[in-house]
N, C-alpha and C positions, 0 to 999 in steps of 0.2 A: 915263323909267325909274321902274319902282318905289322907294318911301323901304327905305332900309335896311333892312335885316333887323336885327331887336332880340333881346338874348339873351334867351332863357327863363328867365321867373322863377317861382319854386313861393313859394306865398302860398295862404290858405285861398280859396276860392271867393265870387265875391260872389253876395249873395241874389237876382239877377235870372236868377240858371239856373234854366230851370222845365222839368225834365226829366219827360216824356208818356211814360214805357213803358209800352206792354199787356204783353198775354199772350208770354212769349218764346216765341218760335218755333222753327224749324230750324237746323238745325249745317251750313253749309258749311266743307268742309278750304280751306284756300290753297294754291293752285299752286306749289311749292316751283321753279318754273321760272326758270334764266335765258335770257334771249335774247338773241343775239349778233348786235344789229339794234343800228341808231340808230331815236331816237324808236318803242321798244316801246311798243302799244300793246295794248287790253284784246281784241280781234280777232284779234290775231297769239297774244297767249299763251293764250287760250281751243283755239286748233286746235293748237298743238303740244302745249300737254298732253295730247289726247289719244294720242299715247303713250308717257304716265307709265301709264298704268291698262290699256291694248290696244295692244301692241306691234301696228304694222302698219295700225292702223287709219284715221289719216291718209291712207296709200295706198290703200285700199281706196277712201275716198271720193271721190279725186282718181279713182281708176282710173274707177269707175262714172258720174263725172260726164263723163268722157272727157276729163281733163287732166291736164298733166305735172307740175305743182310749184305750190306754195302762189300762188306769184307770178301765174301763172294762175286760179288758181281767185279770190285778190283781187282782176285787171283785172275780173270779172266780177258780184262781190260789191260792188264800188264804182260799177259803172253804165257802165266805161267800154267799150271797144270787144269785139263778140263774139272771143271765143277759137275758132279753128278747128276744129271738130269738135262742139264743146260744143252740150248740148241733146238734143231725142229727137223719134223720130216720131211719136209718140202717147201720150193719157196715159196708158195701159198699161202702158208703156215706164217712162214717167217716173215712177210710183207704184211700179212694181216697183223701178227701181235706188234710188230713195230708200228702199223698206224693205229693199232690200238690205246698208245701209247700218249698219243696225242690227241686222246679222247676226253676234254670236258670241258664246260663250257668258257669260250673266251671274255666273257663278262663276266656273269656270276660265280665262275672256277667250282660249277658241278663237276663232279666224277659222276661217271655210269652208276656207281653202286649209289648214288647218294639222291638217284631221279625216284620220284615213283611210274609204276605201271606204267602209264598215261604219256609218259614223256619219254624221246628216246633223240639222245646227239646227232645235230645234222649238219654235214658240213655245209661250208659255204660256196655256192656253186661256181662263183668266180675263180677264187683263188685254190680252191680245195686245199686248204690248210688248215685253218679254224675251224673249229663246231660251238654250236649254240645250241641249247637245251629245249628252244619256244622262240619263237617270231619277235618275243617282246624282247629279249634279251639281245636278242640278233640287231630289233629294232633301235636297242639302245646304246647298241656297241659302235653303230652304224657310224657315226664322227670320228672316233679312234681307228677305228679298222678301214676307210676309205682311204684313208695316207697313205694305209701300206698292201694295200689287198693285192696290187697288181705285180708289186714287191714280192709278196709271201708267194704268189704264183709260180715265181723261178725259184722259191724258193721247196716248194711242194717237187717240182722234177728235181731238181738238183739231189732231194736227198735221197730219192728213186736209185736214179742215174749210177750215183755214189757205189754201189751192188756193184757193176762193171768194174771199178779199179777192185775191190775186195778178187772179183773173181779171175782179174790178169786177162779180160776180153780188150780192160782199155789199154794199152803200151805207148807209152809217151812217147814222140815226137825227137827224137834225139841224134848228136852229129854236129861234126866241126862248122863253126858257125859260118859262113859263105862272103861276113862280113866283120870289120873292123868293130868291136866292144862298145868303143866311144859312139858310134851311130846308131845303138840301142839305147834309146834313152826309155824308154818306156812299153808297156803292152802295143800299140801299133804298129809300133816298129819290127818290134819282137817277131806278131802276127805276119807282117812282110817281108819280115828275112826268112821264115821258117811257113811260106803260102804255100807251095807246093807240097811238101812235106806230108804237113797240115791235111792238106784236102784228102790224099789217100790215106791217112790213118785216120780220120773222121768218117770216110766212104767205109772202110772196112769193121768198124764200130757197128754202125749205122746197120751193114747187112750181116753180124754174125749171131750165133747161133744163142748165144748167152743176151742179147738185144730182147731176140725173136722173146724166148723164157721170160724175160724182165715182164715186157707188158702183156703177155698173157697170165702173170702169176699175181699182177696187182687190182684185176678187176678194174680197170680202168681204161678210155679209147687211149691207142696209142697216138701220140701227138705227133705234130705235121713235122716233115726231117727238118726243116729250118729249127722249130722249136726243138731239137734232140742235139743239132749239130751246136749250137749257142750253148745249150745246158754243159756240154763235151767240153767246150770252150772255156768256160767258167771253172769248171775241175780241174782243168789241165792249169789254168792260171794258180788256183791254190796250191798242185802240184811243186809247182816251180816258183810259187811265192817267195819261201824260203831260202832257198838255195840263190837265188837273183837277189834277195834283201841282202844276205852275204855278200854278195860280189860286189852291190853298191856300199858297202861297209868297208870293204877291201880297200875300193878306187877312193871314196870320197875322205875317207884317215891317211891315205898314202901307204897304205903295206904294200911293200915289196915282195911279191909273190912270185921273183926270179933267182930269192937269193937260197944257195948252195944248203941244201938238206932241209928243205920244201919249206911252207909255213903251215902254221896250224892256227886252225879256230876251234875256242869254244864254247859250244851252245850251253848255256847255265838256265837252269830251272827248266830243262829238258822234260816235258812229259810222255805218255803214250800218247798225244797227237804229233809230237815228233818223231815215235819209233817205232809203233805199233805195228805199222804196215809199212815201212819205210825200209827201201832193197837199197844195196849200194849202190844200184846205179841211177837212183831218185837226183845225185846230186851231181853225177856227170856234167850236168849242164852249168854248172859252176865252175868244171875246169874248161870246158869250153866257153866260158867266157873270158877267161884267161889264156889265151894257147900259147905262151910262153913259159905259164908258170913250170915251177920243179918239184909239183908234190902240193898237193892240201890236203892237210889232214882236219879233220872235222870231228871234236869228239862230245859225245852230247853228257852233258853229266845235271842228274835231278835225282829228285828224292821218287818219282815217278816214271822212272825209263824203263818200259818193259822189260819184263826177264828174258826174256828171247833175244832183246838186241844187246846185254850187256854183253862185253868182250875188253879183251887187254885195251891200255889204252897206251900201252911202253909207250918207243918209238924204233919202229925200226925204219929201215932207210926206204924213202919213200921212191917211188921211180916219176920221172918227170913227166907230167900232164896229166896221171895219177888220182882221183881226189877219193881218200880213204874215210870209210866210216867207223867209228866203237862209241861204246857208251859206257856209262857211270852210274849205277845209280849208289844217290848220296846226296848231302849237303855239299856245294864247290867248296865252302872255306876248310871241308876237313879233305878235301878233294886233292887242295890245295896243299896242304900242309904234306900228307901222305905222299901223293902222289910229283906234284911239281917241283916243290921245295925241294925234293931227295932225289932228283932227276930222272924219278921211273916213265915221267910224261913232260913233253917236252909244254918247255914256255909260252902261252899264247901272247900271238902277234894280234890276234883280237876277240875280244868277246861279244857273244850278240844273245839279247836275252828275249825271246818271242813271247810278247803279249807277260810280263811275269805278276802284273796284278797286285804288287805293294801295294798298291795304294788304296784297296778293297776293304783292307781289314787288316786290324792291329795285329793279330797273329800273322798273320803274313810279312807285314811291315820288320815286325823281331827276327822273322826267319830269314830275310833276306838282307839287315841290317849289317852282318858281318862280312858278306859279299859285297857287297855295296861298296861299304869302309875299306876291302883290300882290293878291290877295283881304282877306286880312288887311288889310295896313297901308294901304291906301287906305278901309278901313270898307267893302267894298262886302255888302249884303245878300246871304248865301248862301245854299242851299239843298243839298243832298248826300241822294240815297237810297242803299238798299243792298238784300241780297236776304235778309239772317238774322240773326238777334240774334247772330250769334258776331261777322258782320261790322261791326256794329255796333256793338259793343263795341270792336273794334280800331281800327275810324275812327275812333270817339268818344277816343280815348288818342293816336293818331296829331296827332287834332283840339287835345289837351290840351297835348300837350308841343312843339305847335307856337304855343303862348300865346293860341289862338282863342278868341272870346268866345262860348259856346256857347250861346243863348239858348233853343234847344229842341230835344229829339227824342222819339222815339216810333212807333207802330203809325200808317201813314198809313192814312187812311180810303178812300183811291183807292188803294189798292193793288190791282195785277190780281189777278183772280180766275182765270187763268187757271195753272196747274199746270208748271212747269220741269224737265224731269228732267238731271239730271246725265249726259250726252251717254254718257262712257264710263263713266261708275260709274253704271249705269241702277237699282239699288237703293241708294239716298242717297235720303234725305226729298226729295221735292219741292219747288223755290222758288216764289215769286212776284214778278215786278216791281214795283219802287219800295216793296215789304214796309213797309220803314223810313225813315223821315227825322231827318236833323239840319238844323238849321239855326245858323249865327253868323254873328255881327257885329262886325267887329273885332278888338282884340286884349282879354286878360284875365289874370286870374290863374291859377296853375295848378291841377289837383286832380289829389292823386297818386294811382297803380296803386287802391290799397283803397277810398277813397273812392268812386272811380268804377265800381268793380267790385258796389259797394254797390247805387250808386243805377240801375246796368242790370239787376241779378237782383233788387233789392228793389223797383223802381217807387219811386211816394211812395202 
């Protein structure tokens, strides 16, 4: 079991906080949602909110996907057995109900069933991502929606595109890095150690066969290769968002990733966007960013890890340069208790928890409370992203008044470059995955509301 829980002390800050913020970024609201589930997780209250913002909308996606209830559309989102009916004849089919989906109005949040006759959803020609139900509504959107319209534009190919990695046309970029780790500080660099590469696995994208299918199946002009090669770009960065946030977790805690029977990370609050489509060799590029390591093992454990990726998660003996994948699904603190504690899985040298959303909602908050507390009082190295300076700021205070030692945060340099839109509030600024990181160690002193409020909008 974990040590105690120790009460919270408020004391000045010690001088080893070295707080990294950039540029603040975008404003996500929080889901003011409760759910009346055990072990709510960040997948369940992401699709019932949507309707907090589009009454109906829920149903609509279940309907067009061809199933009856959330529960169904999860057996399927987890990997596990097909649901009867579900799926399409062609990808005509399957493009059409997926933009279906995204059918009502961006203002007044019409559904198709809820227009009369007279009136029929039309996108926005710009960005083709929105629709408005009548010129007035369009008219009246027009202030909110001009922020982000040329945004939503990459964000309208990108979720096209996305088809390609589902169907294995797109094959990441992969190979011993040609360059020293420390001279990757970020995507530019990234993009010029891996240019060559790059350019033939883009060219081959570009003219295959699965391309050609794409934009003949979505009724839409195929876009100019610059626009196709940029969209490829953006995927491939989400791809490798992950696995790069890691490594910067690895380097910037100090783990030793050369000592004798490999090290292992693990991903806590693991969902199906961590496993769904995730092959072992998605995170190759993590042991080449190490090429001296002896072994990463990498094991994702949540109450939401596809059934298809769960596997052992022992330890058997890793082979050097190696990076191993399994999962878990579960709560980590009974993960922990099971599995770590009784040495069926070895000890994490660090944890990293992708976007895990406490901060949303009080169910969540309880769910993740007792991970928290044995992350904490056991010292173990963490790592926590998020998707917006707001959410940030409330981790970061959630982080504080839970006595964590907060050692760093900031603008991650691997953050996707790929564009988020807020599902049913489709005019909200766009996110990006793993935007921000915190990291602690341990436990600390506290820094109250002002302080902390100081040093996330003033930087240093």
């Amino acid at each position: 079991m974990a040590p105690r829980s120790r009460q919270r002390r408020h004391k000045k800050p010690p001088s080893s906080v070295a707080p990294m913020v950039v540029t603040p970024s975008t404003v996500v609201t929080s889901v003011p949602l409760t759910l009346s589930k055990p072990d709510p997780s960040i997948d369940a209250l992401g699709f019932f909110s949507l309707e907090n913002n589009v009454p109906g909308l829920s149903q609509l996606i279940l309907q067009k996907l061809n199933m009856k209830s959330y529960e169904e559309y999860k057996l399927v989102l987890d990997g596990g057995a097909a649901v009867s009916g579900f799926g399409f004849q062609c990808p005509q089919e399957m493009f059409q109900k997926m933009e279906d989906t995204f059918r009502f109005c961006a203002y007044c949040r019409a559904l198709p069933s809820g227009l009369s006759d007279s009136k029929v959803l039309r996108q926005c020609k710009r960005c083709r991502n929105v629709y408005y139900c009548g010129p007035e509504c369009q008219r009246s959107d027009w202030p909110a929606h001009r922020k982000v319209c040329q945004e939503l534009r990459l964000v309208a190919v990108d979720r096209l595109m996305e088809w390609l990695q589902v169907t294995g046309a797109f094959v990441l970029p992969l190979g011993p890095w040609p360059c020293l780790a420390e001279a990757v500080q970020a995507w530019d660099t990234w993009f010029s150690m891996r240019h060559l590469q790059l350019d033939t696995t883009l060219d081959a994208v570009l003219g295959s066969h699965a391309m050609t299918i794409l934009w003949a199946s979505v009724r839409r002009p195929r876009p100019d290769p610059d626009v196709l090669k940029g969209s490829l770009k953006r995927l491939l960065t989400d791809a490798f968002s992950r696995p790069l946030t890691l490594g910067l977790g690895l380097r910037a805690l100090g783990i030793d990733v050369g000592k004798i029977g490999g090290s292992t990370v693990h991903v806590v609050g693991a969902s199906h966007v961590e496993t769904f489509l995730t092959h072992p060799e998605d995170y190759d590029e993590l042991g080449y960013m190490f090429p001296g390591n002896l072994g990463l093992r990498v094991i994702m454990v949540g109450t939401d890890v596809s059934a298809g990726f769960t596997q052992s998660t022992s330890t058997p003996i890793l082979e050097p340069g190696i990076v191993q994948l399994s999962g878990h699904r579960g709560l980590y603190h009974d993960f922990w208790e099971e599995e770590v504690e009784t040495g069926q899985t070895a000890h994490p040298d660090l944890v990293v928890a992708f976007h895990p959303g406490f901060h949303a909602s009080p169910d969540l908050m309880e769910a993740w409370l007792p991970t928290l507390l044995l992350l904490r009082d056991y010292k173990i190295p963490t790592l926590i992203t998020v998707y917006s300076h707001q959410e940030l700021t409330a981790s970061l205070q959630i982080l504080v008044d839970l006595d964590t030692n907060i050692t760093a945060y900031g603008a991650n340099p691997f953050a996707s470059l790929k564009p988020e839109q807020a599902y049913s509030n489709p005019n909200k600024q766009p996110v990006y995955c793993n935007a921000y990181y915190i990291m602690f160690l341990g436990s600390s002193c506290q820094l109250d509301r002002r302080q902390l409020e100081e040093k996330v909008d003033g930087g240093i």
